[in-house]
Every structure is written in C-alpha cells, then in structure tokens.
N, C-alpha and C positions, 0 to 999 in steps of 0.2 A: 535573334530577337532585336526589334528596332528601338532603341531608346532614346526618350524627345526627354532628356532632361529639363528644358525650360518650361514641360507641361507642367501646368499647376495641379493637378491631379495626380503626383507623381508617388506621391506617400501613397495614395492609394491604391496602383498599381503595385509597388510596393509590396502590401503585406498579401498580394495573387501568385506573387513571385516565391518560385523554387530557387534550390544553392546555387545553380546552375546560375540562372536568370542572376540572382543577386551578387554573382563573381562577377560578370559582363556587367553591371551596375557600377560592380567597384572599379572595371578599368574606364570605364568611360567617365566618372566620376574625376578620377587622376589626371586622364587628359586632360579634361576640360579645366580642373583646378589649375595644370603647371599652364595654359594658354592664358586663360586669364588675367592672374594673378602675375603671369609677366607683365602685361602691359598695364596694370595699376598698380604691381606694388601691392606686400601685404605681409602673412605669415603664413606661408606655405609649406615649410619642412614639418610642422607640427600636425597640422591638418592630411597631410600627405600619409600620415603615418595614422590618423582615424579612421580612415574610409570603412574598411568594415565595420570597427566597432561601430560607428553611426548607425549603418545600415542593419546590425541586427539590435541595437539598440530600439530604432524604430519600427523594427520587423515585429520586437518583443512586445513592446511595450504600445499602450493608444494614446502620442498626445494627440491634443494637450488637455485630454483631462488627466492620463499620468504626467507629471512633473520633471522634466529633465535640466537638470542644472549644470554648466558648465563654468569646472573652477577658471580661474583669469579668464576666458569666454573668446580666445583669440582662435583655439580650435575650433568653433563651433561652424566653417564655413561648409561641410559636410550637412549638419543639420540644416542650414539654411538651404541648398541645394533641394534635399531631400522634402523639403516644404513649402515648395516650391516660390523659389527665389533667385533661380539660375540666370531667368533673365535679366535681373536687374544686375549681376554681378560688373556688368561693365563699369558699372560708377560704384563700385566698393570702395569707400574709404575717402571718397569726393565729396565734395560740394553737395549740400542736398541729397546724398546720397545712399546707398546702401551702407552700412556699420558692420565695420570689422571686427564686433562685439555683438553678443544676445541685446536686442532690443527689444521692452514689451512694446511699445508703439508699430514697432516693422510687423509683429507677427502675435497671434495668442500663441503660437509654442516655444515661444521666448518666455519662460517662465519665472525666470529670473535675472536679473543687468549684473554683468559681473563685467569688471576688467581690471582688477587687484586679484596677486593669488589667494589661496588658503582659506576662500571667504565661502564656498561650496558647504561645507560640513555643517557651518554653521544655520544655514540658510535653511537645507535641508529638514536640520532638526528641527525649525521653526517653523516649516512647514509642515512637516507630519506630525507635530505638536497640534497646531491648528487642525489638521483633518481630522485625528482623530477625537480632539473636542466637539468638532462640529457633526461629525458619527459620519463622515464620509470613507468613500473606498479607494481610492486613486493611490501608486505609487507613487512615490519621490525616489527619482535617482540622482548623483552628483556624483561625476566625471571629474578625476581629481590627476594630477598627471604628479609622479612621482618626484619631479624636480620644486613641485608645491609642498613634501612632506617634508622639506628642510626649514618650512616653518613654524615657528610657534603655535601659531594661531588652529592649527589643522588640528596637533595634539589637542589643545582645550577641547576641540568641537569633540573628537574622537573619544576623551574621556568621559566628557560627558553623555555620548549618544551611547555607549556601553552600557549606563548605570539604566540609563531611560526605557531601554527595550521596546524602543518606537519600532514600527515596520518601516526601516528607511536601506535604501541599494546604494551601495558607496562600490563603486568601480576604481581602482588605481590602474591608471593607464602608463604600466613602465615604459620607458623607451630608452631603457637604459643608462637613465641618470645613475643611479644612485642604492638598485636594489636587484638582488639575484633574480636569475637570467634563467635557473632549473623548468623547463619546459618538458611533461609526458604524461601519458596516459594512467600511469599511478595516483598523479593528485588530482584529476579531475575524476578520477575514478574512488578515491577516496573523499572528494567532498560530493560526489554522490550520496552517496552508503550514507557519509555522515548527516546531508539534509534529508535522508529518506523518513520520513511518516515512521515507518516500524523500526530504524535507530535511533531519532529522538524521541519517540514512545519508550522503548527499550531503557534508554538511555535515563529518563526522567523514572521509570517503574523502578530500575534499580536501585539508584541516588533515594529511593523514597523508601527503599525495603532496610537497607542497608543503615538509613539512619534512624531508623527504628528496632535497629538489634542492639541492644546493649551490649556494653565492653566488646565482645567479639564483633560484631558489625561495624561498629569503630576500627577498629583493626585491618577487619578486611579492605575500610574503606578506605583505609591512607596507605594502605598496600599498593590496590589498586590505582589510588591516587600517583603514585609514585611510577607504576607502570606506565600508566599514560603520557608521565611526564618525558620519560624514557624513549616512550613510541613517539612524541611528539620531537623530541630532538633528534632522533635517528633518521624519519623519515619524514615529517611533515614539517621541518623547520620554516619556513620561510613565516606559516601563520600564527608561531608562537606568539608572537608582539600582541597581533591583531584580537587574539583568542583570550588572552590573558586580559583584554581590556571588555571584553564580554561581548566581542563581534565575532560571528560566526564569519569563517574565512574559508576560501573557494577557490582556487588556482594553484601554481601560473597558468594561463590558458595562451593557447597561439591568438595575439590579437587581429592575427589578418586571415584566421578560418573560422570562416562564417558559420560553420556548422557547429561549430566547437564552442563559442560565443553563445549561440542562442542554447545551447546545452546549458552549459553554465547558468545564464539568465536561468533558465526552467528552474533549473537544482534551485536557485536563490530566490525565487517565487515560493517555495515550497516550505522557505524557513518564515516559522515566525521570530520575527527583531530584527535588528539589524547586520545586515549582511554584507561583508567585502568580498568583489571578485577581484584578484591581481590577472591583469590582462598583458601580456608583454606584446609590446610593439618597436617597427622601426622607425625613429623619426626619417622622414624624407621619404619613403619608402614608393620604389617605383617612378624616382628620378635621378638618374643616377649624380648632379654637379648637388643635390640637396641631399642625399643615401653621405655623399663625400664628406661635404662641409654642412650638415646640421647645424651649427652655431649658425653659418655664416643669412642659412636659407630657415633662419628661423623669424628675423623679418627684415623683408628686401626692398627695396624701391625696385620698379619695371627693370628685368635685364633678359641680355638676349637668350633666349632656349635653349641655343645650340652650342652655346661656350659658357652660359651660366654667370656672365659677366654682365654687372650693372651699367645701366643707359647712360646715369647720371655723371654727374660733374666728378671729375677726379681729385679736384681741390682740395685742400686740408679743410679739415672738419674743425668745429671749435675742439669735439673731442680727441681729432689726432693729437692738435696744439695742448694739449694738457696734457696728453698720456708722454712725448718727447721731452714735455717741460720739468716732469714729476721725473721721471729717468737721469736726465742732467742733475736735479735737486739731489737725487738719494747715490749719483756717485762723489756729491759733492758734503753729505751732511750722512754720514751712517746711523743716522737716531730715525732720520727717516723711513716712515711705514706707509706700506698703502691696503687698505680695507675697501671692499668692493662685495655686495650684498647680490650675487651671481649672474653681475654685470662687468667682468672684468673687459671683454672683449668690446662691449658697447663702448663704456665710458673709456677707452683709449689704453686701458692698465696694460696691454700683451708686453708692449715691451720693456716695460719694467719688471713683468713677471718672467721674461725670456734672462734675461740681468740678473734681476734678484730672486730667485723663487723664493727665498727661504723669508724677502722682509714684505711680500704682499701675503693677503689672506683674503680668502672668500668663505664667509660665513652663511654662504645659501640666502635664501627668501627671509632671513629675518634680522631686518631693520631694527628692532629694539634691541635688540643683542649687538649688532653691531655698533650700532652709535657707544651702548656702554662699552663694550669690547673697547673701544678707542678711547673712552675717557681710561679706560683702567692704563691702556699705555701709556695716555700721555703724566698720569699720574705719577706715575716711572719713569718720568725722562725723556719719552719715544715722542716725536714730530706725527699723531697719523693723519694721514689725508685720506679719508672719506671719500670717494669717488661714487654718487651713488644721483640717480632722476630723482629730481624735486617732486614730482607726483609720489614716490615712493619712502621719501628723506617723512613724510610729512605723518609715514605710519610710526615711526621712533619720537614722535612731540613730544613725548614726556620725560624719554628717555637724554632731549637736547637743554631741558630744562632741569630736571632733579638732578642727572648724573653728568653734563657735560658744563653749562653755564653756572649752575650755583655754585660748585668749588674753581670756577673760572680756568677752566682746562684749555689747554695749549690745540686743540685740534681743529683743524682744515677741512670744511667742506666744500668739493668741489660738488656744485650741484648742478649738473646737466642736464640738458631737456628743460628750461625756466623757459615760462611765457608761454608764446602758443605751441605746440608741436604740430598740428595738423591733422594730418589724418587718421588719426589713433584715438582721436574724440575725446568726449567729457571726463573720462577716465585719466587718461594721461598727459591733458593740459598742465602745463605746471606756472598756475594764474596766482598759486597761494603764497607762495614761500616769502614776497618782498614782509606782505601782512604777518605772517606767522614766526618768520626769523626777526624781525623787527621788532617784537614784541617781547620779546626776550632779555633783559637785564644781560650784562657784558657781552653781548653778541656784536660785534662787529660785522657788515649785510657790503657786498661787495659786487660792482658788476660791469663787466668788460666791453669796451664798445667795438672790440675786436680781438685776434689772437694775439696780435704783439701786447695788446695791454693784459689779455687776460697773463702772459709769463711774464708780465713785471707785475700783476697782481699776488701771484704766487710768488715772487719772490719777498714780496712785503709780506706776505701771509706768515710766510717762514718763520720771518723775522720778527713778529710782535707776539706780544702776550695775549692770552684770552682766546677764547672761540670765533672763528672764523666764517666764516663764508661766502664765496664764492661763486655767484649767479651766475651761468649762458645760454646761450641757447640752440635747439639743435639746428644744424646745417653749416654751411661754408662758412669760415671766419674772416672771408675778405673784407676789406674795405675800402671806399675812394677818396675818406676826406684827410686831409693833414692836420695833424696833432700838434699842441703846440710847444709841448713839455713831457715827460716820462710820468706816467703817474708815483707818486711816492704817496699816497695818502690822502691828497683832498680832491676836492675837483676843477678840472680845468676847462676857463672859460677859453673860448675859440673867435667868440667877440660880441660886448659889451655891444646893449638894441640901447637909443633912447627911447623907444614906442614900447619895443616887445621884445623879453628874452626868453627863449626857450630853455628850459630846462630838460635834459634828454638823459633817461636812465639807461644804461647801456647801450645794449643793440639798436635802442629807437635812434642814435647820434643820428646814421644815415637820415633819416626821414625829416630830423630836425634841422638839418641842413637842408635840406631840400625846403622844407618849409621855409627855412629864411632868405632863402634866395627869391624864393617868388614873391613872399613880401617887399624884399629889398626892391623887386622890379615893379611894384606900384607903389614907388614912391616914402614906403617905410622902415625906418632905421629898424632894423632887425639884429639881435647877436642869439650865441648859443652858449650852452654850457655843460658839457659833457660830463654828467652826476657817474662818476663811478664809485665814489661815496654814498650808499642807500644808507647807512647806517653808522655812526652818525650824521646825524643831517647838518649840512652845512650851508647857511646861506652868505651870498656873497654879498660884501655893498656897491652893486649894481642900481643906479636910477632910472629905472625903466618905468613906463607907465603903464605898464602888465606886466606879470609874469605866467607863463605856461608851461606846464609840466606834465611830460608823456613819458609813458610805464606800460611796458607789458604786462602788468598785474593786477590783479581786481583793485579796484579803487578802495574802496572800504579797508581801513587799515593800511592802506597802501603809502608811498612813497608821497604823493601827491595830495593828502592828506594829511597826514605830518608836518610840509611843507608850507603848506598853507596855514598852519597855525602857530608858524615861528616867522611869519613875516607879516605887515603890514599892508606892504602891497597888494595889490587885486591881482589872486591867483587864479589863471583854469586849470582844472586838474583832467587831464584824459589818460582815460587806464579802463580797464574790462570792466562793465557792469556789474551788478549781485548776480550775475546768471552762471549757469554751467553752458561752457561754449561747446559747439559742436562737430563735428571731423568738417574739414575741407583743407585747403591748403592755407597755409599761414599768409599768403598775399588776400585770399578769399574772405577769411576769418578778420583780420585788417580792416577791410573794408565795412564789414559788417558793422565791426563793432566802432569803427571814429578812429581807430590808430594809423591817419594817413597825413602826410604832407598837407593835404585839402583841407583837413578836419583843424588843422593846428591855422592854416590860414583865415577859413570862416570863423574861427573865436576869435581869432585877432582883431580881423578887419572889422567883424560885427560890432566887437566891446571897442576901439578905440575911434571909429565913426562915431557911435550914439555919446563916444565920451566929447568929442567936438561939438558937438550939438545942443552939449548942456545936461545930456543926462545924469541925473543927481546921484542915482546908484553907479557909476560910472566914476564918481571921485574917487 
C-alpha cells in the first residue's frame, strides 16, 4: 500500500484502513517523524511512542465532532499528521509556523490548547459537562501520559469526574514512568466481561435485589463485598485506585497493537460514565538513540540521525553554569538542597544528583507542593534551591506568597527558561515572572547578564536572608562585553550617557551595548547599566537626558515600570506587550516585539532630537 502522508485527506483514508494497512501507517508515520523532527528540533521520544494509539484513537473515534484532548499537548504530533498537517511539518516550531502544541486556529480537531501538564481531566469534564447540558452526543477523550499523574491537579479533576458520571474516555498513556508494566490477555479479557451490557445489567440487578433483603441480604452483600475486594487485589490490581474513585478501568493494553487499542476503545464505548484505559507504551519506540536516552530525545534541538547527536553549539548552557555552580555550593555548605519538579536533567541538577542523591529531590509535576516542600526545609535550617522554568514556577503563586515570602524563608529560586524561549510558544515563554516575583513583599528578583555573574549571583543568594530569585534564560551563557566589577548586590554601571542611559535587565546587557555604541557613532553620549538588581529597584544618580530600560518581560508590572516611577527623569520602558507571544526563534520573536539594538536607538534619537527643537513634553 502506498501512503502519501501529506494528503489531506489522510484521516479519511484512514478509517478504510485494515490492521494491516494501519501497521504500515505506523512505520511510515515513525520515519517520517525521526526525519523531520531532526532538522527542526522538537519532542520526538514522546510522540514516537503514540503512533498507534493516535491512529486507533482516530480509527475509533470522528473528530472533530468527538473531542480529543491532549494532556501537555507536545504529543500530539501523530494527530496533527493524521489531519492532515504533514506538509507543513517543515516549519514546526518556527517562525509563522506550524506549533508544537494543539492549536484551535491550525485545525477544528485541536479541540482543546494545552501546553502545561495535568490540565486534560479538567477540561474534559468541562466539556462533557457542556454536551451533555446542551443534549448533544459526541465523545471527549483526554490523553493523559502517566509522568502527568504526579500531579495534584489530575487527582482533583479524577475525583471529581468519579462522583459526576459524565460519559468521558480518559486514556493513561504509560511509558513507563511511574506505574506497572503487567501486560496480558486476562485484563483486557476481564475489562471485557466487566463492560459487557449482560455484566453491568447483572451487576446493577443484583446490588438492587440484595439491598432489598433485609438483615440476610445485608450480609450477603458485605460478604460479597469483601470477595470482590479480594478478587480485585489478587488479580485486577492495577485498577483498584481508578475503581475506587468511581472510574470504570480497562487495561493494561499493548500501546503499540493496534488491534488491541481499538478492542479496548469498543469495550469503553459500551460503558456508560467515565472510563479509564491504561495503555502501556515505549517512549522513543522505533529509534533506537530515543528507545536509549528518552530523557534525552524527549525534546531536542535538530541532530544528526545516525549518531543522534545534536547540531547545535556545544557551549555551556546558562543551565549547565547553574547545575556546576549548585554542586561546588553543596560541597561547600551541607544545609544545602536541590528541588526540581521532574526537570532535574533540564535545569542542569544531574550532577549534583550524581554527588549528592540523598540532598536533591524530585517532587514530579507538582509546583505547589514543591515550592512548599522547600519553605518547610528552609524552615529547618536547609539552604533549598528551587531549580524549576518560570512558565512552570508561576503554577506554585500562591504557594511563593502564603508559604515562602510571608514567613520570609531562606529559599533560592533558580528560574530557568525567563524571557523568550522560542519555539515552544505562548505556553512556555517565561514573559511573567520579573511582574509576578516582584510583586511579592520580601522577595529579592535577580538577573544575570551571563554565566560568570549568574555563579556570583548564587553565591550572594546563599548568603542573604529572605527569598530569592534568580532570573535566566534559555541558551548559551557566553558573552562579549567587559564587566566592570563582580556583582555583590547592586547594579553596575559600564558608563555614565549625558544624552541617554540604558538600563539593561540581564541578558538584554549584550543588546544595550550594542545599542550604545551606535549612538555613541552619531554623535551621542551614550552609557549602560547592567540592572542585575530587578528587585529591589535601584536608581543611580546618573544625569542623563533620558533614560531607557529594556526587559525580556511583559511590561505591565514589569521592571521598567517600576522604574519609571522612582525616577524623575524621562524613562522609555521596552519590554513584551499585553499579548501572549508566539513560537519562532528568540532573535525572530526580538524583532517582532522592539527588543533590539534598533528599537533602543529610534527612542533615543527620536525623544532627544524633538527635545532639541523645543519639544515641551520632551522636558
């Protein structure tokens, strides 16, 4: 069979398709994803390991008037394929481009924008909520991967969709995180029987005979109660948890046979409420450098096929420089902890966890538990450093204000991934945190205009009292300009403008130099000041006849905001708009938004020409 996967007609094709035909789907589906997804860069070991369930997901089911939801939404490159979207995969995650996330705008069978985990269950219920208000007939399914069931948020949705008895399909997609691996024909042979029409008939005739017998029917019926609980521990364990919360449960199933899959679906079509299938699957599955290193191929920038090694620059990452700098710290201070919310390997933590296993901790997908987790240690004496992406820091708000800032706790957040990120899109820019940490009572907002200052940041951090934080962002920590001083705490100017100083929040230094040199070459006293102090705000007495201040972070709230209403002088503020920015590359996204050398030069030269000329608002 010939398959044109960039037909757009390909779902339709699709559901004409035998097991036959839909294996030959799934290896051409693989190829095509490890070719790709080399040369842009993505999440491929996750995806790798969906292929079939996709394809009998879509076999089973009609979007998009049934509803498929994917939890975090970084899997869902299978479904875009399959709906036809193949072609456009060349610019996944670019500029203008195809989104490495459910988008309703790309597709009607994006039915829901997910790119945080845990947030499926919820959504679901909100949706079958609505249909069945509105007397409609359509599934809701939500695609939930078992490395998401470490968070909070999934239980709430799970206890509440138990009591509700909505018609909703919840799928846990293992791949081995975290939950037994028991695959065979006994449990899908027993969650047969048990959705079959004449067992839950059975099943409901008896429960209704039984408690209509006095005294003796009671009897029998905690007897029998008791058996079942027996039966269920013997031989059906895995869906004790799930059944106890009022979800009929279905598995394990092989997630990569297709026949098996859509068997499954049947059986959970046939129940009324809500239904869980546990589908085990392999992450990476069918390459062998992603089958190896899953973490690693869970998401890659473009590298080559045949050695599985990335394109890109080998240079230290800001998060290498944190994860060496935290290791020297905790062989130097043993109060020293590191927390990391099932990002150790990202945010740089391996080798301190290779050193210390016993003083890092990974607390899974859930942010509010860890941020308190770390006030309770620092409560007790312990130093911990938070290692955790500012798009993610930002689910634990409440927990950085009731349980870390009010009793003014001793803990470090190292916040990674600050500013743009790129191509990961609206979801995991991390545009909020200068506004959001800042806002904060005792919160100290810190931010590095490279790796050497980010490890003398950290060593300041150490050192003081009250909650910390620690801004950077993601990519290479090089830089080319010369510093003038170590930072110890405030900010250092690089040189006094009489026209124009720059104020530059971290990472933007580079750009604000840039900026002042091309001033300086028409003719205008230009200086800089490298703000690695976000928090408190510190203004210098500088006589300049502007000031301008540039932040990777939304303005509103922002650094440059602040700034501006602790000085007198005539500030520009340039920092991200009110909008939610969109994947392309962080030089692409720059340009979009005003964050460039150009942009700091047009405010300049524009407001101190019309101020020569007389302009009144210009005083």
């Amino acid at each position: 069979m010939g398959i044109n996967l960039k037909e757009k007609d390909l779902l339709e094709k699709l559901k004409k398709m035998d097991v036959h035909d839909m294996e030959l789907l799934s290896d051409e589906i693989r190829s095509f994803l490890i070719d790709s997804v080399s040369k842009t860069g993505g999440h491929l070991a996750s995806n790798l390991g969906v292929v079939e369930l996709t394809i009998a997901m879509h076999k089973t089911y009609n979007s998009p008037k049934d509803k498929l939801i994917f939890d975090v939404g970084h899997q869902s490159y299978v479904h875009k394929i399959l709906t036809g979207r193949a072609s456009e995969f060349y610019s996944l995650r670019k500029y203008k481009g195809l989104s490495g996330f459910p988008k309703v705008k790309e597709s009607a069978h994006d039915a829901y924008e997910t790119g945080h985990s845990t947030t499926s269950l919820s959504a679901a219920m909100g949706m079958a909520t609505a249909r069945d208000l509105d007397g409609d007939d359509y599934e809701v399914i939500a695609v939930i991967g078992d490395g998401s069931m470490t968070g909070g948020m999934a239980y709430e949705a799970l206890n509440n969709i138990g009591t509700c008895n909505k018609n909703i399909k919840i799928i846990l997609n293992d791949n081995g995180m975290s939950i037994s691996k028991n695959i065979g024909s006994l449990s899908l042979h027993l969650s047969k029987l048990r959705a079959s029409k004449d067992y839950l008939c059975a099943k409901d005739n008896v429960k209704n005979f039984l408690n209509n017998v006095p005294v003796i029917g009671k009897g029998i019926r905690s007897t029998l109660s008791i058996q079942k609980e027996l039966l269920k521990y013997s031989i059906y364990s895995q869906g004790i948890f799930i059944e106890e919360m009022g979800i009929e449960y279905i598995g394990p199933i092989d997630g990569h046979n297709i026949e098996k899959l859509m068997e499954a679906m049947a059986v959970a079509n046939k129940v009324k409420g809500p239904t869980l299938i546990h589908v085990i699957t392999k992450k990476g599955k069918g390459y062998y450098w992603a089958e190896k290193y899953p973490n690693r191929f869970h998401g890659i920038s473009a590298f080559d096929t045949e050695s599985g090694k990335p394109l890109s620059s080998t240079e230290d990452s800001y998060s290498d420089v944190f994860g060496k700098k935290v290791l020297k710290l905790a062989e130097e201070n043993i109060d020293i902890v590191a927390i990391t919310a099932a990002m150790g390997v990202a945010t740089g933590l391996k080798p301190m966890h290779d050193r210390f296993p016993d003083r890092i901790f990974d607390v899974g997908i859930a942010e509010q538990h860890g941020v308190t987790f770390a006030a309770g240690l620092a409560k007790m004496g312990k130093i911990p450093i938070v290692a955790i992406y500012s798009t993610f820091l930002q689910r634990g708000f409440d927990q950085l204000i009731e349980d870390v800032a009010l009793q003014n706790l001793h803990v470090i957040f190292a916040v990674d991934r600050a500013g743009l990120v790129g191509a990961d899109g609206e979801t995991h820019q991390g545009q909020y945190d200068i506004s959001y940490l800042s806002m904060i009572p005792n919160m100290t907002v810190l931010a590095p205009c490279d790796g050497k200052q980010l490890e003398e940041m950290l060593d300041y951090a150490v050192n003081i009292d009250g909650p910390v934080a620690i801004r950077y962002p993601r990519g290479t920590s090089v830089s080319n300009h010369l510093r003038l001083r170590p930072f110890t705490g405030g900010n250092i100017t690089l040189k006094e403008g009489k026209d124009v100083t720059i104020f530059a929040v971290g990472s933007m230094l580079d750009i604000a130099i840039e900026a002042s040199d091309k001033l300086n070459d028409l003719g205008f006293d230009a200086g800089v000041v490298n703000v690695g102090s976000v928090k408190p705000i510190q203004v210098p007495d500088i006589d300049s006849k502007l000031y301008i201040t540039i932040e990777d972070g939304i303005k509103i709230g922002g650094f440059g905001e602040r700034f501006n209403m602790a000085t007198d002088i005539h500030t520009i503020t340039l920092g991200i708009p009110d909008e939610f920015v969109a994947h392309g590359s962080v030089d692409e996204l720059r340009d979009e938004l005003g964050l460039t050398s150009d942009a700091i030069l047009k405010g300049a030269k524009d407001y101190l020409e019309k101020r020569e000329t007389g302009c009144a608002s210009c005083k």
